[in-house]
FILUM-67890 format. One record per residue (C-alpha): x, y, z; residue number from 0. Coordinates in nm, 4 decimals. Layout:
N
R        x        y        z  nr
R        X        Y        Z NUM
...
This chain:
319
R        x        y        z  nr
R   0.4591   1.8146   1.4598   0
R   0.6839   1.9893   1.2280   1
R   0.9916   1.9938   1.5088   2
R   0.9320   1.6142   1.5569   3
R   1.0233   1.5637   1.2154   4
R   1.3027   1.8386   1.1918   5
R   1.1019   2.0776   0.9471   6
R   1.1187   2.3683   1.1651   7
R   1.1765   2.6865   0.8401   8
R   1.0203   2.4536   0.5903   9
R   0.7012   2.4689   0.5729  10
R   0.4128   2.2490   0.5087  11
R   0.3544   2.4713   0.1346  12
R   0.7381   2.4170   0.0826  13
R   0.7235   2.0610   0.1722  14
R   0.3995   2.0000  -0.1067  15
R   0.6061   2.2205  -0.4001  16
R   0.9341   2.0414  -0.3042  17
R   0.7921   1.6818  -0.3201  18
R   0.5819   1.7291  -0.6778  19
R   0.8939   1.8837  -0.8220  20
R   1.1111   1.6009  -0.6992  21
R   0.8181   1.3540  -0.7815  22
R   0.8293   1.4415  -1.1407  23
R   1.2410   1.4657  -1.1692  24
R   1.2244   1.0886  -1.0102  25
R   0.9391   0.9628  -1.2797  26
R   0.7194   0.8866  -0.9906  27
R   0.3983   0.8825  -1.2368  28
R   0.6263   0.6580  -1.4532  29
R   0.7274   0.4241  -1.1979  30
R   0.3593   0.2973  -1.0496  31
R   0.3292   0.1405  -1.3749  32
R   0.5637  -0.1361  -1.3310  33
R   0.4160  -0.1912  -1.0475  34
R   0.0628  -0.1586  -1.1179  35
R   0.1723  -0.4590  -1.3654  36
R   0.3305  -0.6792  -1.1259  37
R   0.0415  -0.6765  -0.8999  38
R  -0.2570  -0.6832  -1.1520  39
R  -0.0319  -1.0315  -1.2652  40
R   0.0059  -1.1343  -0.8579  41
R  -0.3685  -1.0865  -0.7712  42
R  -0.5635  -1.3682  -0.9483  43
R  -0.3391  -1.6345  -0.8612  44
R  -0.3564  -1.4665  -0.4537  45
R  -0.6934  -1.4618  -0.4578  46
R  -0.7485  -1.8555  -0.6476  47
R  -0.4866  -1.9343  -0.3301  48
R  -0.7268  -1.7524  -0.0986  49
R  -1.0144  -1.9025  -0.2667  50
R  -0.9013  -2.2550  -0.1777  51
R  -0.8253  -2.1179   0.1914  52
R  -1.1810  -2.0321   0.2437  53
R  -1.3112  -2.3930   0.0875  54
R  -1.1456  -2.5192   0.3892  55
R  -1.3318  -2.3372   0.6012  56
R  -1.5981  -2.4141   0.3788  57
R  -1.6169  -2.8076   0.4126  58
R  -1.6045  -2.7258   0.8602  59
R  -1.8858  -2.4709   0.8825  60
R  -2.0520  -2.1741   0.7032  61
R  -1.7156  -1.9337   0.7956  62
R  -1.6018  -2.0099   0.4761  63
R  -1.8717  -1.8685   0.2415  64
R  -1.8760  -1.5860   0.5155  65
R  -1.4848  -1.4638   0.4781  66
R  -1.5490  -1.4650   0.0636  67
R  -1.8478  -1.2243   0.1469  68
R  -1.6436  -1.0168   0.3292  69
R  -1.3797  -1.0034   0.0932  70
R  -1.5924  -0.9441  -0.1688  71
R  -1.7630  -0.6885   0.0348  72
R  -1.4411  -0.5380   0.0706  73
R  -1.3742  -0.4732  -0.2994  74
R  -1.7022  -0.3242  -0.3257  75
R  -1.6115  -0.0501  -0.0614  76
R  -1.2560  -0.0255  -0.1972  77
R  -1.2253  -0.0364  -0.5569  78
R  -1.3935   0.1493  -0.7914  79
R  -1.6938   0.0331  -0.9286  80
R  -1.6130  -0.2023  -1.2530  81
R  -1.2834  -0.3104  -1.0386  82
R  -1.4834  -0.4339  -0.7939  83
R  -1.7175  -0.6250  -1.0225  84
R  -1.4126  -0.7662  -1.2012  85
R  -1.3394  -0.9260  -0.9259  86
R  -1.6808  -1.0667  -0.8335  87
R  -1.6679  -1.2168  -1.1569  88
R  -1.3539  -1.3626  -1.1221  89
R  -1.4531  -1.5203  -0.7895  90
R  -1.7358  -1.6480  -0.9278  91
R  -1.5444  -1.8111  -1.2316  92
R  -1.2596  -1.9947  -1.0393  93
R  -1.2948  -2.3106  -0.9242  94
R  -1.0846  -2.3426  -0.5764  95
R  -1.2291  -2.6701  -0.5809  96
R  -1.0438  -2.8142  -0.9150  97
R  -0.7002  -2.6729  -0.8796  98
R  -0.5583  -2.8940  -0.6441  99
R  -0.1797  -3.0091  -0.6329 100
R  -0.0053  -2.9006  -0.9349 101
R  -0.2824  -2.6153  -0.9940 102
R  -0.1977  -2.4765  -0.6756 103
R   0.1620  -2.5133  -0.7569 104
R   0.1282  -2.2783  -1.0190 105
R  -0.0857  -2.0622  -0.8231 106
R   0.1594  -2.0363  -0.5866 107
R   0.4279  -1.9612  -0.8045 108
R   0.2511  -1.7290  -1.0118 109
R   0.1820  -1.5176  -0.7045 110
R   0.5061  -1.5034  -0.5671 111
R   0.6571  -1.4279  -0.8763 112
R   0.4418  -1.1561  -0.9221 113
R   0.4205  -1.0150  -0.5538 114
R   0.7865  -1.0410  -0.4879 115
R   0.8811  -0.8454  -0.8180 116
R   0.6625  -0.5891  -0.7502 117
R   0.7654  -0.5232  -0.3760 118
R   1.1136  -0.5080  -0.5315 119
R   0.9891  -0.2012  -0.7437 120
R   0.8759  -0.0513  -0.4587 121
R   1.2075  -0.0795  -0.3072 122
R   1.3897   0.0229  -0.5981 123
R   1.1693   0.3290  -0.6574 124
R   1.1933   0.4314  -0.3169 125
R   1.5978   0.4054  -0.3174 126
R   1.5453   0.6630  -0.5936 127
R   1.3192   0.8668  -0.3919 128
R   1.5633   0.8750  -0.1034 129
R   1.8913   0.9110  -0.3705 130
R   2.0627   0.6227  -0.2421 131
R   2.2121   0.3390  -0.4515 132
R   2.1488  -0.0085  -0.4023 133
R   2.4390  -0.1140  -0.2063 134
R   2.2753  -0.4468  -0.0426 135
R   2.3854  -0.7696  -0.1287 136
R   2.1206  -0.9630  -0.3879 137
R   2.0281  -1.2274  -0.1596 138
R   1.9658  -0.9783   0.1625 139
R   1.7687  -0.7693  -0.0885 140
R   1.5484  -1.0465  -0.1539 141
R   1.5365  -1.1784   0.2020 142
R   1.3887  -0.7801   0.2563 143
R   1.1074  -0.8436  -0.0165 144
R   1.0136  -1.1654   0.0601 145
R   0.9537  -1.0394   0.4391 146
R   0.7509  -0.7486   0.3321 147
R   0.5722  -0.9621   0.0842 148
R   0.4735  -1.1871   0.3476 149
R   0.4136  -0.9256   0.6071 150
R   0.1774  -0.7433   0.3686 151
R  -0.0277  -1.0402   0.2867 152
R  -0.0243  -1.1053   0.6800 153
R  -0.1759  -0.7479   0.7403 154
R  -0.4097  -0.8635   0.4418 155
R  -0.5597  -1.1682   0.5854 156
R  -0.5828  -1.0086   0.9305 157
R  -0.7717  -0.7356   0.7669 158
R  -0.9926  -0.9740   0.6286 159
R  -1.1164  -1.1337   0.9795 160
R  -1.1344  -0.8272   1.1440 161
R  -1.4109  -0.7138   0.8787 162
R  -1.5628  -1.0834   0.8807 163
R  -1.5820  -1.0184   1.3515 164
R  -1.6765  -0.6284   1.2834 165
R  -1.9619  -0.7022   1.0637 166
R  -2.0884  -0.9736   1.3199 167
R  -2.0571  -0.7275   1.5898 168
R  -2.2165  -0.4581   1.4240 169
R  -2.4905  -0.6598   1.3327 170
R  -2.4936  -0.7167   1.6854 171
R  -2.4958  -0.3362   1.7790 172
R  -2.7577  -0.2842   1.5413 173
R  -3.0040  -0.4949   1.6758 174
R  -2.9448  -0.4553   1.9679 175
R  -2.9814  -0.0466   1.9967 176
R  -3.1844   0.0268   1.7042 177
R  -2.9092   0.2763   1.5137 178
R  -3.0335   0.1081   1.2032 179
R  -3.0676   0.4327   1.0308 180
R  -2.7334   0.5664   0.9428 181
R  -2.5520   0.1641   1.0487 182
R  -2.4792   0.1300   0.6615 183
R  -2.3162   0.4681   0.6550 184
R  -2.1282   0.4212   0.9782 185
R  -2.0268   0.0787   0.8925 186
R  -1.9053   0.1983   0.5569 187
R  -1.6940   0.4605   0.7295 188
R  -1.5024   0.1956   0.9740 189
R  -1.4351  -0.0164   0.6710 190
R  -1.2957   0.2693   0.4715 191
R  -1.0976   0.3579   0.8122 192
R  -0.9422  -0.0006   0.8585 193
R  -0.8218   0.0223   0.5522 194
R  -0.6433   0.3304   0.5872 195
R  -0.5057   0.2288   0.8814 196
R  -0.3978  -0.0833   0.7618 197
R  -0.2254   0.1117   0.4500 198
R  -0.0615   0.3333   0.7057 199
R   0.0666   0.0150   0.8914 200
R   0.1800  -0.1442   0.5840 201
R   0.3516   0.2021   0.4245 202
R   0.5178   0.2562   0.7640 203
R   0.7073  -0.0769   0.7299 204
R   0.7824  -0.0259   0.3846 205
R   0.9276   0.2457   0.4293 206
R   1.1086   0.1561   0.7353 207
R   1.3031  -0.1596   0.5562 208
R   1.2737  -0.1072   0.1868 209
R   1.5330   0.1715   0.0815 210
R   1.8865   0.1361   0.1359 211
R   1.9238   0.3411   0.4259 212
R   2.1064   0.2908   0.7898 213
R   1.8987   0.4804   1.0534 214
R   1.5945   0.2650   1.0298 215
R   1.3683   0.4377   1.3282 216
R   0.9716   0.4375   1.2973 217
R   1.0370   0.8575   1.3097 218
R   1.1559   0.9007   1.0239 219
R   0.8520   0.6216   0.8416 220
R   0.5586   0.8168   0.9824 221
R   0.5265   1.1054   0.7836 222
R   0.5197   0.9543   0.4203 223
R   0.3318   0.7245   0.5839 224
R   0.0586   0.9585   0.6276 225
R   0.1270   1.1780   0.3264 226
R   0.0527   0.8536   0.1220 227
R  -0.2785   0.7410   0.2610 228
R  -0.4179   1.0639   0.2452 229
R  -0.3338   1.0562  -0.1129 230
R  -0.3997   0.7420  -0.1316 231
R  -0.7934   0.7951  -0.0314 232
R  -0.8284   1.1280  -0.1872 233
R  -0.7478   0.9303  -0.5279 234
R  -0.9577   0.6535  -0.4591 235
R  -1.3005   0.8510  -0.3649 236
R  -1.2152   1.0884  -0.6658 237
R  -1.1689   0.8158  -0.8872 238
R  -1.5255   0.6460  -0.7648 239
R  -1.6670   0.9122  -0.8164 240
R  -1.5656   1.0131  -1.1409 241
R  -1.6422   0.6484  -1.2580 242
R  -2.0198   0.6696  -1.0912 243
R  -2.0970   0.9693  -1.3442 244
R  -1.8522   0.9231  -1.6045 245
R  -1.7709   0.5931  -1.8187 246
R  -1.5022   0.4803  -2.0432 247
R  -1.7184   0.2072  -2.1668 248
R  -1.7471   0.3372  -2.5457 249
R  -1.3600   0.3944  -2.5412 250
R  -1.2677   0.0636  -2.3946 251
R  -1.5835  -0.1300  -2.4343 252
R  -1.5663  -0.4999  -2.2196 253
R  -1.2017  -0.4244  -2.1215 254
R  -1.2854  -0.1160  -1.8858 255
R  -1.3171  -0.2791  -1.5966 256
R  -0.9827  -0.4195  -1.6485 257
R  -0.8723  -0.0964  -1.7158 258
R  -0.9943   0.0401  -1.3915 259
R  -0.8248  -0.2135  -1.1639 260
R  -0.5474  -0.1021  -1.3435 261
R  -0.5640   0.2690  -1.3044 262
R  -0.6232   0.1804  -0.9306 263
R  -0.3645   0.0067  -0.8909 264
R  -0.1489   0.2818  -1.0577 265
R  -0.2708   0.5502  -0.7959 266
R  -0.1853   0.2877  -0.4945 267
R   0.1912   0.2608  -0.6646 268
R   0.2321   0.6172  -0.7024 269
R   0.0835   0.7215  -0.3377 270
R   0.3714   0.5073  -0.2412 271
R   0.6159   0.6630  -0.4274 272
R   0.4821   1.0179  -0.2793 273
R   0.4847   0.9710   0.0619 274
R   0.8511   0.8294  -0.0058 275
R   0.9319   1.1291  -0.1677 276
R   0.7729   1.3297   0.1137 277
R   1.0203   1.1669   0.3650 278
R   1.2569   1.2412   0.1627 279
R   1.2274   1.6017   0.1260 280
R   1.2003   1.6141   0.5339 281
R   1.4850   1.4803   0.6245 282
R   1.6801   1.7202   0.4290 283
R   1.5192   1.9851   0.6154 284
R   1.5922   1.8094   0.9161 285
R   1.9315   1.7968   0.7906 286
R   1.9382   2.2020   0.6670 287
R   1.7963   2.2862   1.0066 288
R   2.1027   2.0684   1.2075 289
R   2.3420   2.2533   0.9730 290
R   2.2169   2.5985   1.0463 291
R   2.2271   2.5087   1.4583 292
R   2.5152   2.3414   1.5072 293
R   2.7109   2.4711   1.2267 294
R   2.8071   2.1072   1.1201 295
R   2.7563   1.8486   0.8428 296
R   2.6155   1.5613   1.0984 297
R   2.6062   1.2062   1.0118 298
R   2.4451   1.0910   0.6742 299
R   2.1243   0.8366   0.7596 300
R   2.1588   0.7296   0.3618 301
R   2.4169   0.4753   0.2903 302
R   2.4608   0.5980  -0.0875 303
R   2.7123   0.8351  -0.2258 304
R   2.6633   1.1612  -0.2236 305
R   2.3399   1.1783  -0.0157 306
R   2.1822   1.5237   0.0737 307
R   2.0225   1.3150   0.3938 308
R   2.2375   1.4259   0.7110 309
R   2.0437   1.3897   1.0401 310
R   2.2373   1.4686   1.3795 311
R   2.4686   1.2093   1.5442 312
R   2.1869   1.1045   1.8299 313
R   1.9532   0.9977   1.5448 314
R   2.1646   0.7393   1.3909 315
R   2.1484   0.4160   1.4424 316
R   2.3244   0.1767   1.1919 317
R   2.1874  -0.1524   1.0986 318
Protein backbone atom coordinates (compact mmCIF):
# COMPACT_ATOMS: atom_id res chain seq x y z
CA UNK A 1 0.00 0.00 0.00
CA UNK A 2 2.82 2.27 0.59
CA UNK A 3 4.02 2.03 -3.39
CA UNK A 4 0.36 2.83 -4.38
CA UNK A 5 0.69 6.00 -2.76
CA UNK A 6 4.44 6.71 -3.71
CA UNK A 7 5.84 6.36 -0.01
CA UNK A 8 8.25 3.76 -0.83
CA UNK A 9 11.64 5.17 1.92
CA UNK A 10 9.12 6.96 4.04
CA UNK A 11 7.77 5.18 6.33
CA UNK A 12 4.56 4.83 8.09
CA UNK A 13 6.61 6.29 11.68
CA UNK A 14 7.99 9.10 9.34
CA UNK A 15 4.71 9.77 7.83
CA UNK A 16 2.93 10.12 11.75
CA UNK A 17 6.13 12.55 13.01
CA UNK A 18 6.00 14.47 9.67
CA UNK A 19 2.20 15.17 9.73
CA UNK A 20 1.99 16.33 13.74
CA UNK A 21 4.95 18.56 13.08
CA UNK A 22 3.37 20.05 10.00
CA UNK A 23 -0.09 19.90 11.84
CA UNK A 24 1.09 22.19 14.50
CA UNK A 25 3.27 24.69 12.01
CA UNK A 26 -0.28 24.93 9.98
CA UNK A 27 -2.45 25.70 13.40
CA UNK A 28 -4.44 22.66 12.66
CA UNK A 29 -5.73 22.57 16.49
CA UNK A 30 -6.42 26.32 15.85
CA UNK A 31 -8.25 26.00 12.76
CA UNK A 32 -11.24 23.31 13.84
CA UNK A 33 -12.43 26.07 15.85
CA UNK A 34 -13.80 28.20 13.22
CA UNK A 35 -15.26 25.53 12.09
CA UNK A 36 -16.56 23.86 15.03
CA UNK A 37 -18.43 27.44 15.18
CA UNK A 38 -19.87 27.51 11.86
CA UNK A 39 -21.43 24.21 12.23
CA UNK A 40 -22.63 24.31 15.94
CA UNK A 41 -24.52 27.79 14.26
CA UNK A 42 -25.65 25.50 10.91
CA UNK A 43 -27.08 22.52 12.94
CA UNK A 44 -30.28 23.76 14.68
CA UNK A 45 -31.66 25.48 11.85
CA UNK A 46 -30.68 21.81 9.61
CA UNK A 47 -32.21 19.87 11.90
CA UNK A 48 -35.73 22.45 12.49
CA UNK A 49 -35.52 22.01 8.33
CA UNK A 50 -35.28 18.25 8.83
CA UNK A 51 -37.78 18.37 11.50
CA UNK A 52 -40.43 19.77 9.15
CA UNK A 53 -39.24 17.04 6.47
CA UNK A 54 -40.21 14.27 8.72
CA UNK A 55 -43.83 16.04 9.67
CA UNK A 56 -44.47 15.34 6.13
CA UNK A 57 -43.96 12.04 6.41
CA UNK A 58 -45.66 12.38 9.51
CA UNK A 59 -49.23 13.58 8.31
CA UNK A 60 -48.91 10.13 5.36
CA UNK A 61 -48.01 7.34 7.78
CA UNK A 62 -46.01 6.50 10.95
CA UNK A 63 -42.41 6.84 8.74
CA UNK A 64 -42.22 10.08 9.98
CA UNK A 65 -42.01 9.64 13.79
CA UNK A 66 -39.83 6.55 12.71
CA UNK A 67 -36.89 8.61 10.69
CA UNK A 68 -36.78 11.20 13.99
CA UNK A 69 -36.15 7.93 16.07
CA UNK A 70 -33.56 7.00 14.02
CA UNK A 71 -31.96 10.16 13.93
CA UNK A 72 -32.18 10.57 17.32
CA UNK A 73 -30.94 7.12 17.76
CA UNK A 74 -28.15 8.14 15.78
CA UNK A 75 -26.89 10.92 18.07
CA UNK A 76 -27.09 8.63 20.86
CA UNK A 77 -24.53 6.19 19.18
CA UNK A 78 -22.51 9.12 17.82
CA UNK A 79 -22.10 11.91 20.07
CA UNK A 80 -21.02 11.89 23.33
CA UNK A 81 -23.31 11.58 25.96
CA UNK A 82 -24.67 15.29 27.01
CA UNK A 83 -24.29 16.09 23.03
CA UNK A 84 -26.56 13.67 22.33
CA UNK A 85 -29.10 14.70 24.95
CA UNK A 86 -28.73 18.29 23.76
CA UNK A 87 -30.06 17.38 20.93
CA UNK A 88 -32.99 15.29 22.17
CA UNK A 89 -33.92 18.26 23.91
CA UNK A 90 -33.77 20.41 21.17
CA UNK A 91 -35.95 18.07 19.10
CA UNK A 92 -38.26 17.92 21.59
CA UNK A 93 -38.48 21.84 21.96
CA UNK A 94 -38.95 22.84 18.22
CA UNK A 95 -42.01 23.05 16.79
CA UNK A 96 -41.65 21.91 12.89
CA UNK A 97 -45.20 22.38 12.98
CA UNK A 98 -45.26 26.41 13.66
CA UNK A 99 -42.44 27.59 11.51
CA UNK A 100 -43.96 27.60 8.33
CA UNK A 101 -43.20 30.16 5.41
CA UNK A 102 -41.13 32.91 6.63
CA UNK A 103 -39.86 30.61 9.68
CA UNK A 104 -38.57 28.28 7.29
CA UNK A 105 -37.13 31.09 5.36
CA UNK A 106 -34.96 31.84 8.05
CA UNK A 107 -34.26 28.36 8.71
CA UNK A 108 -33.12 27.98 5.51
CA UNK A 109 -30.99 30.80 5.44
CA UNK A 110 -29.57 30.35 8.69
CA UNK A 111 -28.35 26.92 7.61
CA UNK A 112 -26.84 27.76 4.54
CA UNK A 113 -25.16 30.55 5.88
CA UNK A 114 -23.74 28.57 8.39
CA UNK A 115 -22.97 25.26 6.37
CA UNK A 116 -21.55 27.01 3.40
CA UNK A 117 -19.06 29.15 5.60
CA UNK A 118 -17.90 26.40 7.29
CA UNK A 119 -17.22 24.06 4.20
CA UNK A 120 -15.30 27.13 2.99
CA UNK A 121 -12.97 26.72 6.14
CA UNK A 122 -12.48 23.44 5.34
CA UNK A 123 -11.32 24.39 2.00
CA UNK A 124 -9.27 27.12 3.08
CA UNK A 125 -7.56 25.07 5.81
CA UNK A 126 -6.90 22.37 3.58
CA UNK A 127 -5.23 24.82 0.81
CA UNK A 128 -2.93 25.48 3.78
CA UNK A 129 -2.41 21.93 4.46
CA UNK A 130 -1.49 21.25 0.86
CA UNK A 131 0.64 24.92 0.62
CA UNK A 132 -1.22 26.12 -2.21
CA UNK A 133 -2.79 29.60 -2.54
CA UNK A 134 -6.19 30.24 -3.42
CA UNK A 135 -5.95 30.94 -7.00
CA UNK A 136 -9.81 30.12 -7.97
CA UNK A 137 -12.04 32.64 -9.00
CA UNK A 138 -14.71 33.72 -5.97
CA UNK A 139 -17.70 32.59 -7.67
CA UNK A 140 -16.13 28.95 -8.79
CA UNK A 141 -14.97 28.78 -5.16
CA UNK A 142 -18.36 29.06 -4.01
CA UNK A 143 -19.94 26.96 -6.75
CA UNK A 144 -17.19 24.16 -5.04
CA UNK A 145 -18.79 24.73 -1.46
CA UNK A 146 -22.13 24.90 -2.25
CA UNK A 147 -21.69 21.35 -4.12
CA UNK A 148 -19.98 19.80 -1.23
CA UNK A 149 -22.44 21.37 1.09
CA UNK A 150 -25.15 19.80 -0.70
CA UNK A 151 -23.39 16.57 -1.37
CA UNK A 152 -22.66 16.19 2.36
CA UNK A 153 -26.14 16.75 3.47
CA UNK A 154 -27.10 14.22 0.55
CA UNK A 155 -24.73 11.51 2.13
CA UNK A 156 -26.54 12.74 5.43
CA UNK A 157 -30.06 12.04 4.60
CA UNK A 158 -29.12 8.81 2.81
CA UNK A 159 -27.45 7.82 5.95
CA UNK A 160 -30.43 8.46 7.72
CA UNK A 161 -32.77 5.86 5.68
CA UNK A 162 -30.33 3.38 5.51
CA UNK A 163 -30.36 3.23 9.50
CA UNK A 164 -34.32 3.79 9.48
CA UNK A 165 -34.32 0.05 6.53
CA UNK A 166 -31.27 -1.53 8.71
CA UNK A 167 -33.03 -1.33 11.93
CA UNK A 168 -36.27 -2.83 10.25
CA UNK A 169 -34.23 -5.54 8.85
CA UNK A 170 -32.45 -6.33 11.81
CA UNK A 171 -35.41 -6.48 13.71
CA UNK A 172 -36.28 -8.79 11.13
CA UNK A 173 -33.05 -10.97 11.55
CA UNK A 174 -33.58 -10.99 15.08
CA UNK A 175 -36.72 -12.55 15.21
CA UNK A 176 -36.39 -14.45 12.91
CA UNK A 177 -33.00 -16.47 14.08
CA UNK A 178 -33.02 -15.84 17.66
CA UNK A 179 -29.34 -13.87 17.84
CA UNK A 180 -31.09 -11.71 20.35
CA UNK A 181 -28.23 -11.95 22.67
CA UNK A 182 -25.40 -9.90 21.42
CA UNK A 183 -28.18 -8.03 18.36
CA UNK A 184 -27.75 -4.71 20.46
CA UNK A 185 -24.01 -5.05 20.35
CA UNK A 186 -23.87 -6.08 16.73
CA UNK A 187 -26.31 -3.54 15.70
CA UNK A 188 -24.35 -0.91 17.55
CA UNK A 189 -21.24 -1.94 15.67
CA UNK A 190 -22.91 -1.54 11.97
CA UNK A 191 -24.15 1.84 13.03
CA UNK A 192 -20.79 2.96 14.27
CA UNK A 193 -19.42 1.32 10.84
CA UNK A 194 -21.89 3.30 8.49
CA UNK A 195 -20.81 6.09 9.87
CA UNK A 196 -17.31 5.67 9.29
CA UNK A 197 -17.85 4.76 6.05
CA UNK A 198 -19.96 7.46 5.30
CA UNK A 199 -17.13 9.93 6.84
CA UNK A 200 -14.68 8.18 4.59
CA UNK A 201 -17.06 8.84 1.58
CA UNK A 202 -17.61 12.32 2.51
CA UNK A 203 -13.60 13.10 3.42
CA UNK A 204 -12.69 11.42 0.11
CA UNK A 205 -14.69 14.07 -1.83
CA UNK A 206 -13.55 16.77 0.20
CA UNK A 207 -10.53 16.23 -0.33
CA UNK A 208 -10.77 15.44 -3.90
CA UNK A 209 -12.45 19.08 -4.83
CA UNK A 210 -11.76 21.35 -1.94
CA UNK A 211 -7.99 22.51 -2.17
CA UNK A 212 -6.70 24.31 -5.00
CA UNK A 213 -5.02 21.65 -6.69
CA UNK A 214 -4.97 20.30 -10.56
CA UNK A 215 -4.55 16.47 -10.48
CA UNK A 216 -7.84 15.72 -8.88
CA UNK A 217 -7.69 11.60 -8.96
CA UNK A 218 -9.52 9.53 -6.10
CA UNK A 219 -5.54 8.17 -5.46
CA UNK A 220 -4.31 10.73 -4.16
CA UNK A 221 -8.00 11.37 -1.64
CA UNK A 222 -7.81 7.90 -0.12
CA UNK A 223 -5.22 8.00 2.27
CA UNK A 224 -6.21 11.15 4.41
CA UNK A 225 -9.27 9.80 3.90
CA UNK A 226 -8.55 6.98 6.06
CA UNK A 227 -5.99 8.67 8.30
CA UNK A 228 -8.98 10.97 9.31
CA UNK A 229 -11.67 8.50 10.25
CA UNK A 230 -9.47 6.54 12.18
CA UNK A 231 -8.78 9.62 14.07
CA UNK A 232 -11.83 10.60 13.77
CA UNK A 233 -13.31 7.40 15.85
CA UNK A 234 -10.39 7.01 18.09
CA UNK A 235 -11.41 10.68 19.36
CA UNK A 236 -14.89 10.06 19.52
CA UNK A 237 -14.86 6.63 21.70
CA UNK A 238 -12.07 8.34 23.87
CA UNK A 239 -14.02 11.26 24.34
CA UNK A 240 -17.31 8.99 25.40
CA UNK A 241 -15.58 7.49 27.43
CA UNK A 242 -13.89 10.00 29.28
CA UNK A 243 -17.33 11.82 29.60
CA UNK A 244 -19.09 8.36 31.02
CA UNK A 245 -16.56 8.55 34.11
CA UNK A 246 -15.56 12.01 34.15
CA UNK A 247 -17.85 15.30 34.18
CA UNK A 248 -17.36 18.91 33.63
CA UNK A 249 -20.64 19.61 35.17
CA UNK A 250 -19.25 21.64 38.35
CA UNK A 251 -16.94 23.63 35.89
CA UNK A 252 -19.56 24.41 33.35
CA UNK A 253 -22.70 23.62 35.19
CA UNK A 254 -26.08 23.64 32.57
CA UNK A 255 -23.81 24.75 29.67
CA UNK A 256 -21.73 21.37 29.45
CA UNK A 257 -23.60 19.76 27.21
CA UNK A 258 -23.22 22.62 24.95
CA UNK A 259 -19.80 22.48 25.57
CA UNK A 260 -19.50 18.92 24.52
CA UNK A 261 -21.16 19.27 21.11
CA UNK A 262 -18.70 21.72 20.81
CA UNK A 263 -15.56 19.89 21.68
CA UNK A 264 -16.99 17.22 19.24
CA UNK A 265 -17.34 19.12 16.76
CA UNK A 266 -13.75 20.48 17.24
CA UNK A 267 -12.23 16.85 16.98
CA UNK A 268 -14.44 16.22 13.60
CA UNK A 269 -12.74 19.72 12.19
CA UNK A 270 -9.38 18.83 13.17
CA UNK A 271 -9.53 14.96 11.92
CA UNK A 272 -10.16 16.77 8.74
CA UNK A 273 -7.46 18.91 8.83
CA UNK A 274 -5.12 15.69 9.68
CA UNK A 275 -5.87 13.45 7.17
CA UNK A 276 -5.32 16.61 4.80
CA UNK A 277 -2.15 17.06 6.21
CA UNK A 278 -1.42 13.34 5.88
CA UNK A 279 -1.94 13.61 2.04
CA UNK A 280 0.02 16.14 2.07
CA UNK A 281 3.08 14.82 3.52
CA UNK A 282 2.65 11.70 0.91
CA UNK A 283 2.72 13.22 -1.99
CA UNK A 284 5.94 14.81 -1.27
CA UNK A 285 7.32 11.51 -0.75
CA UNK A 286 5.82 10.47 -3.81
CA UNK A 287 7.42 13.38 -5.24
CA UNK A 288 11.14 12.72 -3.31
CA UNK A 289 10.87 9.14 -4.48
CA UNK A 290 10.19 10.33 -8.51
CA UNK A 291 13.17 12.67 -7.97
CA UNK A 292 15.54 10.06 -6.69
CA UNK A 293 14.38 7.53 -9.86
CA UNK A 294 14.21 9.51 -12.58
CA UNK A 295 16.55 12.14 -11.59
CA UNK A 296 13.92 14.88 -12.50
CA UNK A 297 11.69 17.58 -10.96
CA UNK A 298 8.25 16.07 -12.58
CA UNK A 299 5.18 18.02 -12.90
CA UNK A 300 3.76 19.96 -9.81
CA UNK A 301 -0.07 18.48 -8.96
CA UNK A 302 -0.44 21.95 -6.74
CA UNK A 303 -1.39 24.95 -8.67
CA UNK A 304 0.28 27.42 -6.00
CA UNK A 305 3.67 28.94 -6.07
CA UNK A 306 6.30 27.36 -4.86
CA UNK A 307 4.73 23.93 -4.09
CA UNK A 308 6.93 21.03 -2.70
CA UNK A 309 4.02 18.63 -4.43
CA UNK A 310 5.68 17.18 -7.75
CA UNK A 311 4.13 13.84 -8.84
CA UNK A 312 5.38 12.23 -12.26
CA UNK A 313 4.02 13.41 -15.66
CA UNK A 314 1.50 10.15 -16.05
CA UNK A 315 -0.25 11.25 -12.81
CA UNK A 316 -1.37 14.59 -13.87
CA UNK A 317 -4.33 15.39 -15.01
CA UNK A 318 -5.36 19.14 -15.11
CA UNK A 319 -8.79 20.30 -14.46
Amino acid sequence: MADLWGLRELSWRELAKRTCRKSWDDEVFGQPARLAFYYFLSMFPVLLLLLILLDKFVSSGSTGSDLRNTLLGAFQQILPREASELMAKTVDQLNAGAVIGAGAVYAGLGAAWGALNGTWAMMAGLNKAYEVKEERPWWKVLSIAFGLTISLGIMGLLALWAMLFGSGAWIAIDRDFGIHTHSLFLWQILQWLAAAILLFLSLALLYRFGPNLNDRRWQWSIPGAVIAVTVWVASTVLLRVYQNHFSAQRIYGGLQSVVALLFWLYITGAAVFIGGEANSQIEKGAANAYRAERGGPGERRSSGEGSPNVLPMERRRDT
